[in-house]
N, C-alpha and C positions, 0 to 999 in steps of 0.2 A: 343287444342292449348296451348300452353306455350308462356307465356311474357318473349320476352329476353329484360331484364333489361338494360346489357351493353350496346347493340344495341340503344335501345329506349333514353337512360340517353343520350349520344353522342349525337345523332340526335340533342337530344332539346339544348343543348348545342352548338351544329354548328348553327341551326335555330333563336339561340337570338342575333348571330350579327345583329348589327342596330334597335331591339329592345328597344321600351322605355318603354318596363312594364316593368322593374327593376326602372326604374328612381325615385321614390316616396315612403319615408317611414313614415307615420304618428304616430308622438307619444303625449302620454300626456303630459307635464311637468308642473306640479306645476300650474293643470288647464289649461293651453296653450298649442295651437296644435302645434307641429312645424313640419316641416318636417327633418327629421336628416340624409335624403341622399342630403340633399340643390338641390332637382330640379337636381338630377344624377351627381354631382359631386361627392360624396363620395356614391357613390350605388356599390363597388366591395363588399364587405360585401354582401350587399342585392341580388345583383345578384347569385352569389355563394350559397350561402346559401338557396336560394329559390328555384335556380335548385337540391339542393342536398337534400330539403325536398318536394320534389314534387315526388322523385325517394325515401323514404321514407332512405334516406343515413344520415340522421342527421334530429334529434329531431322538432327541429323549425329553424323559418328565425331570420335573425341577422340583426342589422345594424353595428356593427363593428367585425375589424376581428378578434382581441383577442376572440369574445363571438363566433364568428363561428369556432374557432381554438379550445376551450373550447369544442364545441359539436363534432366537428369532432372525436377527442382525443377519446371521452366517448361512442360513437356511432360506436368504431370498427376502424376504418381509424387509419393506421400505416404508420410510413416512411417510405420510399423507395430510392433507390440509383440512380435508372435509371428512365428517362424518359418513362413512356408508357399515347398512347392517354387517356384522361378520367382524368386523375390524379391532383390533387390540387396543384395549385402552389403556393407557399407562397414568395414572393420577400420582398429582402432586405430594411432595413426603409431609406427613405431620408428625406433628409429639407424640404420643401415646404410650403411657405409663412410665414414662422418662427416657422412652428413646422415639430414635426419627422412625416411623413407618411407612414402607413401599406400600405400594396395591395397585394388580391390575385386572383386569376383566375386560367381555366385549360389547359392543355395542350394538344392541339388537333392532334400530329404529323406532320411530315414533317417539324420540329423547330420553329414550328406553337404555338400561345397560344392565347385563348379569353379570355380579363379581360374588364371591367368597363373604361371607356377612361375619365379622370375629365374633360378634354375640351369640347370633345365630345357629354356627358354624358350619354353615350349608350356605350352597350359591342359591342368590335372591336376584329379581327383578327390581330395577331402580332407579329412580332419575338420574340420567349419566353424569351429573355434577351431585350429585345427594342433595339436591334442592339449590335453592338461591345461596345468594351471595350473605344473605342475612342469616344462614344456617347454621347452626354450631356443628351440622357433619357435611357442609358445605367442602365439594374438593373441587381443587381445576384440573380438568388434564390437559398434560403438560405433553402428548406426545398420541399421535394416533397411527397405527399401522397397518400395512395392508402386504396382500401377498396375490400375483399376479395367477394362482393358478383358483383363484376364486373369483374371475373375470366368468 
């Protein structure tokens, strides 16, 4: 038997809508525990990151996306021009509660995309820009990646 990789990585990737094991990332600081996805508000990092080192696609889990952008880059994943299912999406930074916010997730087809929801705080199903240009939770992305061993 052969593990098909592509296959398997998607699956888990479709299967963690409404999952809350990304919700929670515990770290040290300075002696103190915190949690640094704040109880799944900020878990797109951790989600990402966890699916893509459970399918061994990057090194370790992250909680932010600069450091999962960091390993993706070093672990093989290159940019790509077009949409294909599987692929990292990297959306553009906005405001939000007075500072810039990252966010990434992947793009499942059919103009489909599961990221991390901060409301929510579980990964959702979504239109890969959050709707039109007319949207008040309208993003662009700004970068799409891909990783040759999901050929």
């Amino acid at each position: 038997m052969k593990f098909l990789l592509g296959d398997s990585y998607f699956k888990a990737i479709e299967n963690s809508i409404g999952s809350k094991l990304f919700r929670n990332l515990y770290l040290d600081k300075s002696g103190k525990k915190i949690d640094a996805s704040n109880n799944g508000q900020f878990s797109c990092a951790v989600f990402v990151s966890w699916i893509l080192r459970i399918f061994y696609l990057i090194e370790e889990g992250h909680a932010t996306v600069d450091g999962t952008m960091k390993d993706v880059e070093k672990s093989g994943w290159y940019k790509i021009q077009e949409l294909k299912p599987g692929a990292v999406l990297v959306w553009e930074e906005i405001f939000l509660n007075g500072s810039l916010n990252k966010h990434i997730g992947f793009y499942i087809g059919r103009n489909k995309a599961v990221s991390n929801s901060r409301t929510l705080k579980i990964p959702v199903k979504h239109h890969w820009t959050f709707g039109s240009k007319n949207d008040k939770n309208y993003r662009r992305v700004i970068e799409i990646w891909w990783h040759k061993k999901l050929d």
